[in-house]
C-alpha positions as CSV (number, residue, x, y, z in Angstrom):
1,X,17.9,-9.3,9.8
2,X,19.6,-7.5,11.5
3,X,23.3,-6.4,12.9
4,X,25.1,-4.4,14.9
5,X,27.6,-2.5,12.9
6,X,30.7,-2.9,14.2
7,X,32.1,0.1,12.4
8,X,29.6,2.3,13.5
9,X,32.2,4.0,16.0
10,X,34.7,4.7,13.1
11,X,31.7,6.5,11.3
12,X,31.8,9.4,13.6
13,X,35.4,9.9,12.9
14,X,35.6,9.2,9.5
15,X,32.4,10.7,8.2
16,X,33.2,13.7,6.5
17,X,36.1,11.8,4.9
18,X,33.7,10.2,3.2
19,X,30.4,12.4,2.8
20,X,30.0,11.6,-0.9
21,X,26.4,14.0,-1.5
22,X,25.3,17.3,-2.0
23,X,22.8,18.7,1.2
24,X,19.9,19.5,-1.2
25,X,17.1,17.5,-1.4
26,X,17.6,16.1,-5.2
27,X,18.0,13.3,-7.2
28,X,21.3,12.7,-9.7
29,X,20.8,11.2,-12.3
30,X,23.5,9.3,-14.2
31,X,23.9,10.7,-17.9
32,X,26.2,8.2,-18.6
33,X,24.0,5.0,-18.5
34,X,20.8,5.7,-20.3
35,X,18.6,3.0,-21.6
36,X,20.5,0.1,-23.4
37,X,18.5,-2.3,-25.4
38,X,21.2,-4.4,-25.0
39,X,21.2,-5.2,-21.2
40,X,18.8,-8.3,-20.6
41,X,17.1,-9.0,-17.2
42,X,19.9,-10.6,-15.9
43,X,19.0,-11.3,-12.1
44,X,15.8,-12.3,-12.1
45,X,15.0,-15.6,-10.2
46,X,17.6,-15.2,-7.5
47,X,19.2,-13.0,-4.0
48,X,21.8,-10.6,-4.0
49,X,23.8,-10.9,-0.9
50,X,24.9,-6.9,0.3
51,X,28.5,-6.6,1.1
52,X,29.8,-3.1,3.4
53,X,33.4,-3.5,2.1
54,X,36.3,-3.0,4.0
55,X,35.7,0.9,5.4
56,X,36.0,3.4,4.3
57,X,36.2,1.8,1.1
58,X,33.0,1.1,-1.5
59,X,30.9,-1.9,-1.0
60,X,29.2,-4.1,-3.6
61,X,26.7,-6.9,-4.1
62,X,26.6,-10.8,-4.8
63,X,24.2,-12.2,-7.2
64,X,23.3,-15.7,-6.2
65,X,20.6,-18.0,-8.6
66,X,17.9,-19.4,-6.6
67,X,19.6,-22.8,-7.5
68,X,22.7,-22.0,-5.9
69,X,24.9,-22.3,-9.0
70,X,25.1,-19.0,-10.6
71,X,27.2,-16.7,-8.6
72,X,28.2,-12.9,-9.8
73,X,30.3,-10.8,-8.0
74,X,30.7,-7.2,-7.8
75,X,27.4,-7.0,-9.8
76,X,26.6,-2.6,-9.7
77,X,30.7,-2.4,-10.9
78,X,30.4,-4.8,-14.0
79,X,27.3,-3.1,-15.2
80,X,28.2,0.1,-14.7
81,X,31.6,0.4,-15.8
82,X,33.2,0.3,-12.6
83,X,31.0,3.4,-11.0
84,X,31.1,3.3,-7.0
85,X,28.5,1.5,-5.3
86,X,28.8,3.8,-2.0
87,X,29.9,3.8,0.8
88,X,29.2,1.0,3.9
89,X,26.1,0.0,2.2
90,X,23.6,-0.9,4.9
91,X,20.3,-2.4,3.4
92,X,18.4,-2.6,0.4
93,X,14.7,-2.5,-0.4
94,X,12.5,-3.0,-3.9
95,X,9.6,-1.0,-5.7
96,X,8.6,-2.1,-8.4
97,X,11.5,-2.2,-11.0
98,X,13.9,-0.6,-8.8
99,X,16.4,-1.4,-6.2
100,X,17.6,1.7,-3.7
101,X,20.5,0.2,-2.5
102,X,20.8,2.5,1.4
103,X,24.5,3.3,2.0
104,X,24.7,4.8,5.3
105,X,28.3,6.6,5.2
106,X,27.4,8.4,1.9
107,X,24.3,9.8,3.0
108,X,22.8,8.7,0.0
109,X,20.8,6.4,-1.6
110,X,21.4,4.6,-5.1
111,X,18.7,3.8,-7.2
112,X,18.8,0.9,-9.9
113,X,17.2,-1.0,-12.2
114,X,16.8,-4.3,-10.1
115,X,16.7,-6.9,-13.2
116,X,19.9,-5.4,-14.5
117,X,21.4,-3.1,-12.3
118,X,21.8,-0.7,-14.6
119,X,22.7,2.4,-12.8
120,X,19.7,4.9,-12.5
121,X,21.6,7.8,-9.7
122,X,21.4,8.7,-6.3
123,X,19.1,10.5,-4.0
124,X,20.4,12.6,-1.2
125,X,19.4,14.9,1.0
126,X,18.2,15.3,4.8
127,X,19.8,11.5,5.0
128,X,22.1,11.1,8.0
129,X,23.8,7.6,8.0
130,X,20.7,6.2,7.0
131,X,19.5,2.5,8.0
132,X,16.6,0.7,6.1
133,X,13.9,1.4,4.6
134,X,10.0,0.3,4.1
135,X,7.7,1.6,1.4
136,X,3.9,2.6,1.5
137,X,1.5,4.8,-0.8
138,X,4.3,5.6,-3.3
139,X,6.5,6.7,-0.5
140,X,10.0,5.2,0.9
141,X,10.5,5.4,4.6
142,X,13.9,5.6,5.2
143,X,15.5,5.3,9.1
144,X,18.6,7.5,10.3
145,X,21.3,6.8,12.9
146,X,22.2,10.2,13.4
147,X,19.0,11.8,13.1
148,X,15.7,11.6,15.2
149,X,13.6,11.8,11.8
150,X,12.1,9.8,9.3
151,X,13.0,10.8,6.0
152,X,10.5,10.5,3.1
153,X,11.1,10.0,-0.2
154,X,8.4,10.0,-3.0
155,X,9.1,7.6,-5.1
156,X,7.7,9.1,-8.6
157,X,10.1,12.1,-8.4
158,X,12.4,9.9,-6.2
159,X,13.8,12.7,-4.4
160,X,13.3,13.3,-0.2
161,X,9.6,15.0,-0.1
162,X,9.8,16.1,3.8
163,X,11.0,14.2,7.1
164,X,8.9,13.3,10.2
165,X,10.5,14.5,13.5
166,X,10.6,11.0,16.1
167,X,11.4,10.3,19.4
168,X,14.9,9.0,19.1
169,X,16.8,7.4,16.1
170,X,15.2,4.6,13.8
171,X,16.8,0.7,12.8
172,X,14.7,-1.4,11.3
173,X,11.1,-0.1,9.7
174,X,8.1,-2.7,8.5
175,X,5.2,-2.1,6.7
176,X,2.8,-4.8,8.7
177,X,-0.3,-6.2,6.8
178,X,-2.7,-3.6,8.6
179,X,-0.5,-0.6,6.4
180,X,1.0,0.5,9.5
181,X,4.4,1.3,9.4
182,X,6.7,-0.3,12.9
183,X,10.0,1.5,13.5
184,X,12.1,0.1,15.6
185,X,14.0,3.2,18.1
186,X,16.5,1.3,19.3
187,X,20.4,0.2,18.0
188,X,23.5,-1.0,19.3
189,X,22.5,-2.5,22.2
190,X,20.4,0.7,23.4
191,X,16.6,0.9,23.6
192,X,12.8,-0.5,24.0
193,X,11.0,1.8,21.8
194,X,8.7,0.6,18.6
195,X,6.9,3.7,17.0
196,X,3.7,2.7,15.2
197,X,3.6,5.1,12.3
198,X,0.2,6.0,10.3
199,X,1.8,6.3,6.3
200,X,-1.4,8.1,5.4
201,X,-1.1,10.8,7.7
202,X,2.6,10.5,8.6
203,X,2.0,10.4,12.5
204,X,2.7,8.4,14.9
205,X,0.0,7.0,16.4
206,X,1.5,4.8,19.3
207,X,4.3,3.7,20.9
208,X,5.5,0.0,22.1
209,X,7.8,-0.4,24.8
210,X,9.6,-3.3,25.3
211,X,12.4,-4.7,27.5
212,X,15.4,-2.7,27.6
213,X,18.3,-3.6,24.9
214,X,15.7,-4.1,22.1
215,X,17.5,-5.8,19.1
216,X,15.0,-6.8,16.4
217,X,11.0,-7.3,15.0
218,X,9.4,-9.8,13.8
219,X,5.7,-9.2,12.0
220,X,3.0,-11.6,11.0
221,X,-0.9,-10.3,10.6
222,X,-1.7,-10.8,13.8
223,X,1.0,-9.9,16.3
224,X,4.7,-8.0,16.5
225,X,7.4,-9.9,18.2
226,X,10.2,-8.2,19.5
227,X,13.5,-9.8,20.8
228,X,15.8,-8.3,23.4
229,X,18.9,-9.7,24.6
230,X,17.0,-11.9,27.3
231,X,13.8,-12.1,26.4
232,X,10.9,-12.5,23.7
233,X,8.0,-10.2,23.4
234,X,4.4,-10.8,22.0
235,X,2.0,-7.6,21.0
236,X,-1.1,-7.5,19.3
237,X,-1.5,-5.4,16.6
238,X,-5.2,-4.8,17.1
239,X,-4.4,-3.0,20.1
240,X,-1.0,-3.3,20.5
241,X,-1.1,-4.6,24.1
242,X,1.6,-6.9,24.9
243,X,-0.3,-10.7,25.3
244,X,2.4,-12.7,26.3
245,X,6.6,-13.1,26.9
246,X,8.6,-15.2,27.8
247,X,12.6,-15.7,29.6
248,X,15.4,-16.4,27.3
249,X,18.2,-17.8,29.8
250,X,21.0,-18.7,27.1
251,X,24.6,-18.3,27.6
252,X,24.7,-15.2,25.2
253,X,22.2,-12.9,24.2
254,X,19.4,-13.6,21.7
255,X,19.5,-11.6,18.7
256,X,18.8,-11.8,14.8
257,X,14.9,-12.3,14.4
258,X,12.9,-13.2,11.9
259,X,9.6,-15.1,10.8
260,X,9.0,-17.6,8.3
261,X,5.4,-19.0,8.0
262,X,4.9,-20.2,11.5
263,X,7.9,-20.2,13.0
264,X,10.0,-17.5,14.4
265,X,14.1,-18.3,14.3
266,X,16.9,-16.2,16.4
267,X,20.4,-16.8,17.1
268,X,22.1,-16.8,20.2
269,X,26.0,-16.9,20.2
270,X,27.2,-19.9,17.5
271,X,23.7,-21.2,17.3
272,X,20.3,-20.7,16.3
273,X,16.7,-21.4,17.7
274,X,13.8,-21.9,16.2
275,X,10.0,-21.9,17.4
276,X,6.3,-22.1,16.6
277,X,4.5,-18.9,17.5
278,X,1.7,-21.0,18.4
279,X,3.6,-22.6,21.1
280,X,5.3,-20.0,21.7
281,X,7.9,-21.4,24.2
282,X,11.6,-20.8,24.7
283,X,13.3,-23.4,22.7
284,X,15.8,-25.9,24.7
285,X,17.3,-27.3,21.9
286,X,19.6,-25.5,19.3
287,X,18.1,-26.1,15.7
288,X,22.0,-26.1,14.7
289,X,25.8,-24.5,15.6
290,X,27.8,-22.7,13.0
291,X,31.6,-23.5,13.3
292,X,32.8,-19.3,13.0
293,X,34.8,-18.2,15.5
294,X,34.2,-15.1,13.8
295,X,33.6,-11.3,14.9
296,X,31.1,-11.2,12.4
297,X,28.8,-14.3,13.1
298,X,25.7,-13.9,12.1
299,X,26.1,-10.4,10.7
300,X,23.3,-11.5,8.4
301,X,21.1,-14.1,8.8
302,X,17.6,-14.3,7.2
303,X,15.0,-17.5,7.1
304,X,13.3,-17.8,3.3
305,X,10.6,-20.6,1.8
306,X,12.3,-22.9,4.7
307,X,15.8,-22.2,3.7
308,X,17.9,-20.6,6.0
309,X,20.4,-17.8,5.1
310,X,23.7,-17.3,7.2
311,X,26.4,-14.4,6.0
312,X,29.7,-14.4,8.0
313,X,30.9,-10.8,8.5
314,X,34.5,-13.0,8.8
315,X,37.1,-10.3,9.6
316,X,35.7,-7.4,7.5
317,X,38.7,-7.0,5.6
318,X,38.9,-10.1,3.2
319,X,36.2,-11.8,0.7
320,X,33.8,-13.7,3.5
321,X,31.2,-16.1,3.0
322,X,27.6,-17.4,3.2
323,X,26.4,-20.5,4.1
324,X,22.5,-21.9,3.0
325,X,20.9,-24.3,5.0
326,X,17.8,-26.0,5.4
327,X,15.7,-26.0,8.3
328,X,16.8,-29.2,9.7
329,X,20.2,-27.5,10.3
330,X,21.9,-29.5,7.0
331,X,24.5,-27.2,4.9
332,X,23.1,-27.1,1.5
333,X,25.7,-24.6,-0.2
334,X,28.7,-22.3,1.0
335,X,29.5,-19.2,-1.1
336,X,32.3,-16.9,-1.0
337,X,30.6,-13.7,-1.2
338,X,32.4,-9.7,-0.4
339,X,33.7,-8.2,1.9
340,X,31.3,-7.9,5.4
341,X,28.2,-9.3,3.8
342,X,25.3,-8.3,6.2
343,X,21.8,-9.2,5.0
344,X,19.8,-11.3,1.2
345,X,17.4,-9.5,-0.9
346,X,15.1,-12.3,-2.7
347,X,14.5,-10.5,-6.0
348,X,11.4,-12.7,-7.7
């Protein structure tokens, strides 16, 4: 899923407002929420929905139920007493009972219980408005805008182990089926780099390049598909030679890429596209139109089971909203979520 931050300017000004960690490499641990019997697993069976907040301000996140009908706001301040989520969090990844909730302007990343939320601290250090993150042999593999380095965190001691010098920056990182790790090099309209990283030597071991103004990856077990603003890439992973592309000739530029079972969806502008990656053929038809007018359409979008997942980045000041449709284009449920939502986390 995946957005262009429309902040990301205002970061470089407002930065070391806002720089919320030490520079060590450590973990804090919270002292004031240790183990209580009494918190049940209370979001089991559902998505949280991750909202930046209005910068510079703290973010939070949505709890949704996977029927729709439950809906918690503000989920990491009610547990926690009203503790700080962070700063413009960005992304959000699982392992095993834990959340790490990436929040880009603090530098840090906050770790919690992911049934309860429960507050369990932060890790910070060598983390320089970090992106996403992908795990692989007990490891995190965290991306930086600022920084041409991988950071690594073991996640035992859950504090940064080392960082591996890349190329350029890192967006979006996926652990593919073969136990390679793919890092997207390219952001904000800039770049046609993927790095294919080996996570059990911590090298890089090739390099993709695609067409220019590379915007997001798609994997399956077969094949990586990138999308750039005009056209859609095919590479094998067996050798990772490109086998096929093809023209996208819309009005605006493709973007927001993601696969569910066989069939890849994108957005281009107000609508969104979906196609079969056996076909593989540029769609002519929209699959539907959202009614936003919007800076922030699409700032999340994510395909799930056959159920699609729209979040509204609205005008990132006020509560915005998600809408849940299925793949025939038919609203199923809108829900007022935070402020910027960007992406869903399906915690099963």
């Amino acid at each position: 899923m995946k957005k262009r931050n429309p902040l990301f300017l205002f970061l470089f000004i407002g930065i070391f407002l806002i720089n919320a960690c030490s520079s060590d490499d450590d973990f804090t641990e919270n002292d004031d929420n240790s183990e209580n019997p009494e918190i049940e697993n209370t979001y089991e069976n559902g998505f949280f929905v991750l909202n930046e907040g209005q910068f510079p301000n703290e973010g939070t996140v949505t709890f949704v139920s996977e029927d729709f009908e439950q809906v918690e706001q503000k989920i990491f301040q009610n547990v926690n007493d009203g503790m700080e989520l962070g700063n413009t969090p960005q992304s959000m990844f699982f392992h095993e009972n834990k959340v790490f909730i990436i929040t880009n302007a603090s530098n840090f990343i906050r770790v919690a219980d992911r049934y309860t939320f429960e507050d369990l601290g932060v890790i910070s250090g060598d983390l320089e408005n970090p992106r996403y993150g992908a795990t692989a042999n007990g490891k995190a593999y965290i991306t930086n805008g600022y920084a041409e380095h991988i950071t690594v965190v073991n996640l035992q001691s859950l504090s940064v182990e080392k960082t591996i010098p890349m190329e350029n920056i890192g967006e979006f990182i996926y652990l593919g089926k073969n136990g390679m790790l793919y890092i997207q090099q390219a952001a904000f309209g800039s770049g046609n780099q993927i790095a294919v990283l080996d996570p059990n030597t911590d090298e890089v071991i090739e390099t993709l390049e695609t067409a220019e103004n590379l915007n997001s990856i798609a994997l399956d077990e077969e094949y990586l598909y990138a999308l750039s603003a005009e056209k859609l890439e095919k590479f094998s992973l067996a050798n990772f030679t490109q086998e096929e592309e093809i023209p996208l000739t819309y009005e605006t530029s493709a973007a927001n890429l993601t696969l569910d079972e066989d069939y890849l969806y994108f957005t281009s502008g107000k609508k969104a596209y979906r196609l079969n990656t056996a076909d593989f053929s540029a769609p002519e038809t929209a699959l539907f139109e959202v009614e936003s007018d919007s800076y922030g359409t699409y700032y999340g979008f994510e395909v799930q089971d056959s159920t699609i997942y729209i979040a509204d980045g609205g005008d990132f000041v006020s509560d915005s909203y998600i809408e849940i449709r299925n793949v025939e284009g038919e609203i199923l449920k809108t829900i007022t979520v935070g402020v910027g939502p960007n992406g869903f986390y399906f915690n099963e």
